[in-house]
MIRO-881499 format. One record per residue (C-alpha): residue in three letters; x, y, z. Coordinates in steps of 0.25 Angstrom, whole numbers, padded with zeros to 4 digits, always signed. Example, Ala and Ser with C-alpha at 12.3 -4.5 7.8 and 13.67 -1.06 7.14 Angstrom:
% MIRO-881499
ala+0049-0018+0031/ser+0055-0004+0029/
END
This chain:
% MIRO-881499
unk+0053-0063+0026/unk+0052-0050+0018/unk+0038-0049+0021/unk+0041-0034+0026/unk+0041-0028+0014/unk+0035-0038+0005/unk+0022-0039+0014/unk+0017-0053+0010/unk+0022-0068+0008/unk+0017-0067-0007/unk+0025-0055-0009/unk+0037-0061-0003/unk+0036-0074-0014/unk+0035-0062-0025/unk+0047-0057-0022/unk+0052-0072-0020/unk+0048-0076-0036/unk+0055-0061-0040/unk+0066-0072-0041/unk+0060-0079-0054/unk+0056-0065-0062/unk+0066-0071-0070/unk+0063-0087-0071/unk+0064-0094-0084/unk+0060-0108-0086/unk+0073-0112-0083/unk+0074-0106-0069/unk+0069-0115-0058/unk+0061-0108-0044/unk+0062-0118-0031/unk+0051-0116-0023/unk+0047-0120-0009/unk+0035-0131-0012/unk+0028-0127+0003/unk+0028-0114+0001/unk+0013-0111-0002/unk+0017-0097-0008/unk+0026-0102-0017/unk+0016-0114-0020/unk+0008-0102-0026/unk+0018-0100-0036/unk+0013-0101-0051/unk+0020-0107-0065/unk+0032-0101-0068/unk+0041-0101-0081/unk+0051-0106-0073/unk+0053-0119-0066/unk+0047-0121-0050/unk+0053-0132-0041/unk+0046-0134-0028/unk+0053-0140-0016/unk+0048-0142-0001/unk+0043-0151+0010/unk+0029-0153+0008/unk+0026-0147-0006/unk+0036-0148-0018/unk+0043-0156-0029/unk+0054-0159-0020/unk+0050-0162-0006/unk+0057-0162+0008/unk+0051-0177+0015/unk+0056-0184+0026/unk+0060-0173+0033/unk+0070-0172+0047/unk+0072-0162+0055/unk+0083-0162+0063/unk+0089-0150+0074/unk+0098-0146+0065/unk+0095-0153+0050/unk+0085-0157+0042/unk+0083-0169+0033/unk+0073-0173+0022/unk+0070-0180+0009/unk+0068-0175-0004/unk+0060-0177-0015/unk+0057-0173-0029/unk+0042-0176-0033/unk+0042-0187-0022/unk+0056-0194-0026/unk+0064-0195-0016/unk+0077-0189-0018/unk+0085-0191-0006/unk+0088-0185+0009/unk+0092-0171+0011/unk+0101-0167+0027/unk+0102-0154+0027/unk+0108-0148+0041/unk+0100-0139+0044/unk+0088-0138+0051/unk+0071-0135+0049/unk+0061-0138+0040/unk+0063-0125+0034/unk+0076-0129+0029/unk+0070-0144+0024/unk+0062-0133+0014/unk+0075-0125+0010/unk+0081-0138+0009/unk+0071-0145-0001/unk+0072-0132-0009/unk+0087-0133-0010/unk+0087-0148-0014/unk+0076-0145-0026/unk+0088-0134-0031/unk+0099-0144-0030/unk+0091-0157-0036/unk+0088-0150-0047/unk+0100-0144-0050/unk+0106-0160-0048/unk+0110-0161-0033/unk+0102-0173-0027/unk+0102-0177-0012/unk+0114-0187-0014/unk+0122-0174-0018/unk+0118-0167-0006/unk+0122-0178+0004/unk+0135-0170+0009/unk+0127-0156+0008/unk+0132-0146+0018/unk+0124-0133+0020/unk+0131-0120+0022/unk+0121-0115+0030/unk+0117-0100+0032/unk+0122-0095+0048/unk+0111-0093+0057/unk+0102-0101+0053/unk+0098-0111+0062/unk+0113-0111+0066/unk+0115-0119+0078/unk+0126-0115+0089/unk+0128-0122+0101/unk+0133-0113+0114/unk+0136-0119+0129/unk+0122-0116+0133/unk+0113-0114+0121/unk+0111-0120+0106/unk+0108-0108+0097/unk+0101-0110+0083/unk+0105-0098+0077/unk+0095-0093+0066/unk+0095-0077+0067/unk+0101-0078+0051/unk+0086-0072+0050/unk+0073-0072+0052/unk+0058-0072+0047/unk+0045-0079+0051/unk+0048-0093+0045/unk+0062-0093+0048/unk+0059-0091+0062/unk+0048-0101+0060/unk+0058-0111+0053/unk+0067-0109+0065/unk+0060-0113+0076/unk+0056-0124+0070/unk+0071-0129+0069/unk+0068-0131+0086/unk+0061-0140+0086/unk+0069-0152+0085/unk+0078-0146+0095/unk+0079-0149+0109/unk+0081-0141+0121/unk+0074-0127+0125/unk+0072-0117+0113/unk+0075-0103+0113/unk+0070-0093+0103/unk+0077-0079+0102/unk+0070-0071+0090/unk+0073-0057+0084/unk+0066-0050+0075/unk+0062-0055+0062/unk+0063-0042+0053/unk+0057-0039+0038/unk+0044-0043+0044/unk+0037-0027+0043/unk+0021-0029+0047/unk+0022-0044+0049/unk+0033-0043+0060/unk+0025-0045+0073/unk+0016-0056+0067/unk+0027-0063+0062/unk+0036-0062+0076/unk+0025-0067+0084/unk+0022-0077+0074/unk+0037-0082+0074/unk+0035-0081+0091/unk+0023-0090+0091/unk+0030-0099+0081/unk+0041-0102+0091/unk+0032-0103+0103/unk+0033-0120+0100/unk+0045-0119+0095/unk+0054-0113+0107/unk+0054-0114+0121/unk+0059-0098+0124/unk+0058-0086+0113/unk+0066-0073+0116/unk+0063-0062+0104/unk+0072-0051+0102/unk+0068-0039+0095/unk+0056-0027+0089/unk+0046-0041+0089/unk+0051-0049+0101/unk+0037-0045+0107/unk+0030-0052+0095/unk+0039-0064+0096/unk+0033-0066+0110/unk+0020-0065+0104/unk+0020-0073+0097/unk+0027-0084+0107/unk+0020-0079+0120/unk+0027-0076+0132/unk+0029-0087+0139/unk+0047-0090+0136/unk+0047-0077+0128/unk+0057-0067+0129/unk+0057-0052+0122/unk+0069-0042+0120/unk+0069-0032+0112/unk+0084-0032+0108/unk+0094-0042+0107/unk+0101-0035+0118/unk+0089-0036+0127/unk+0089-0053+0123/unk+0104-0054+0127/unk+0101-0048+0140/unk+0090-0058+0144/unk+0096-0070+0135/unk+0103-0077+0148/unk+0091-0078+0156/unk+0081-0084+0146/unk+0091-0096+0141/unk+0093-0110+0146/unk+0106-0117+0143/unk+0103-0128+0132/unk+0094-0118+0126/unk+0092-0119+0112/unk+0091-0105+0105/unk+0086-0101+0090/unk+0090-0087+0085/unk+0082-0081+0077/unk+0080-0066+0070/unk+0082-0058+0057/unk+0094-0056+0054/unk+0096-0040+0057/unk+0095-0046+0072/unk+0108-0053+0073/unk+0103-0064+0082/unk+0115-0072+0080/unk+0121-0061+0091/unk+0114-0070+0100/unk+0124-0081+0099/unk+0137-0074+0107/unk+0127-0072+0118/unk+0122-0085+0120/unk+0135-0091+0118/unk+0138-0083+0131/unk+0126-0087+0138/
END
């Protein structure tokens, strides 16, 4: 995300640590312990508290994955602290997760607290809608190279045939056609049928190959074709930046 005008990954976490300019040892920086950029990050005056799945002091283990939530473990320097549900699915969000319960437990919040926890949960991502004839998991909120990545793997615990429809990922500048055809690669074990819309539908196919791949260049194009490329039971995932509306795909499907 952002790398268009900001070029490298290392610039990027620069611009990300501009939020600490004005630290004091009071002040407290919650980091991601997998990240190996942010592993790289000296002694500060201020306090670091690391949380993640393999690497932090407080540790997402024992974790479930289910179609539609995740469940896990946490622990605080190997004490176990309890059993966190939360319903939403992917392993990405086991890492938001772990994150938000280091915030919480050191503000007092244990597990016990968090029993009755209910997520007010940001529209169109991994939304799921069930139509007649298709189940739609709508996550056109926005994209990038990991969120797409993140994504597709949320299908995999799901049954039924898969249906990628992908947009443009945008902001991407001289990375753009890499990063498409890396993302198309990335779903070709992931889904059984990719239909690209857009300037880098070509490098989507890429990077899937052309065997169940299907190219338009305009959502207009897609809507055209869109009745002869699905099955009934299908299983759709929607995914683009946000200037691409994708959630325009919805009415249609609903009327297919």
């Amino acid at each position: 995300s952002h790398i268009e005008i900001l070029k490298t990954q290392a610039n990027i976490l620069k611009a990300k640590l501009e939020i600490t300019d004005f630290f004091t040892k009071e002040n407290v920086l919650y980091i991601n312990g997998d990240d190996l950029l942010l592993q790289g990050i000296p002694e500060q005056e201020y306090q670091v508290i690391t949380a993640g799945i393999a690497v932090g002091e407080y540790r997402a283990k024992n974790i479930s994955l289910e179609p539609s939530s995740s469940e896990f473990d946490v622990t605080l320097h190997d004490e176990n602290l309890g059993r966190i549900k939360l319903e939403i699915p992917g392993m990405h969000n086991v890492a938001n997760g772990i994150l938000c319960f280091a915030c919480a437990h050191q503000l007092g919040i244990g597990t016990a607290d968090l029993v009755d926890m209910i997520l007010d949960r940001t529209a169109m991502r991994l939304e799921t809608t069930s139509f007649e004839h298709f189940t739609v998991i709508n996550d056109a909120y926005n994209s990038s190279t990991e969120s797409a990545k993140a994504g597709l793997d949320t299908l995999v615990l799901r049954d039924g045939r898969k249906v990628a429809i992908f947009g443009d990922m945008l902001e991407l500048g001289e990375f753009s056609k890499a990063a498409h055809s890396e993302v198309g690669a990335y779903a070709r074990t992931r889904v059984d049928v990719m239909i690209a819309v857009g300037d880098f539908a070509k490098d989507i196919g890429e990077g899937f190959g052309s065997q169940d791949f299907h190219g338009y260049p305009t959502y207009e194009d897609d809507v055209i074709a869109l009745p002869n490329l699905l099955d009934p039971g299908d299983l759709l995932y929607l995914k683009a930046s946000r200037a691409l509306q994708f959630e325009r795909f919805l009415s249609v499907l609903e009327r297919i």
